[in-house]
N, C-alpha and C positions, 0 to 999 in steps of 0.2 A: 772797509778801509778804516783800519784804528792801529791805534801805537798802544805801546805798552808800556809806564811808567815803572821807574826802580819798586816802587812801594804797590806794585800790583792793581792799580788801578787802571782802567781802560780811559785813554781818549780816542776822541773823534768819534763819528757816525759809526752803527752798529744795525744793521736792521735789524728790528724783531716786528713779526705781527701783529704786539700786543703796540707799536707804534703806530697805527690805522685806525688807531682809536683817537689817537689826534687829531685828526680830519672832522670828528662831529664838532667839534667848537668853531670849525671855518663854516658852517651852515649858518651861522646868526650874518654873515655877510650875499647871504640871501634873502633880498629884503622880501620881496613880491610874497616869499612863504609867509609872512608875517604884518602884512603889512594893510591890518581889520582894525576897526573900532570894536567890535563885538569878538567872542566875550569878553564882559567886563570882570574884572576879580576886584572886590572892596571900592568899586568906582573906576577904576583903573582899565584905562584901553588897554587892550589884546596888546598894540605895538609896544606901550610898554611893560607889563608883567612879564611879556615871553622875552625881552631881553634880559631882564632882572634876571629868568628863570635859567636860561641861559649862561650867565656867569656862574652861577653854582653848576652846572652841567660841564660846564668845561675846566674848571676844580676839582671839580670828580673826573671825568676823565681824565687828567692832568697827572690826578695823583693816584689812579689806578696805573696808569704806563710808568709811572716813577717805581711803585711798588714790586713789579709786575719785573722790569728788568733792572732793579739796580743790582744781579747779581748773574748777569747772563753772565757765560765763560768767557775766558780772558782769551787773547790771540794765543793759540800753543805755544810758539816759540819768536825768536827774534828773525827778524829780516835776514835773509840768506844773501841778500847783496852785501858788497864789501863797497867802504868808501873809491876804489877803485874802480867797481862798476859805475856806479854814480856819478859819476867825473864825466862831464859833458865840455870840456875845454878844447879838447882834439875833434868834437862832433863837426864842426864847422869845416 
């Protein structure tokens, strides 16, 4: 489901598969996988270094799926409906 602006640009949702890569930054909202005192890194509990570690993990993810599709194809052509299909006033 996307539109296609004068100036060639895509909006709205577009799936690609390289979008599932987004999904690993929703893991830091599972706590139990993280949730040690051990190991420690520079003194630092486990619960916090692997969130720290985390926001860079999801930065890179982020910016692999940005990289990845900002040049998927556009929609072929324009919408084959005419404002006359559209038209839901007489629907009732």
């Amino acid at each position: 489901m996307s539109s296609r602006k004068s100036n060639g640009k895509v909006t709205g949702f577009q799936f690609s598969p390289w979008n599932l890569l987004l999904l690993v930054p929703l893991l830091i909202l599972v706590t139990p996988l993280f949730n040690f005192d051990k190991p420690r890194l520079f003194g630092m509990p486990f619960f916090y270094w692997f969130q720290l570690a985390f926001v860079f993990v999801g930065v890179i993810c982020v910016g692999i799926v940005y990289v990845m599709t900002k040049k998927v194809g556009i929609n072929p052509g324009p919408d084959k409906l005419t404002v006359d299909d559209l038209d839901e006033r007489n629907a009732r």
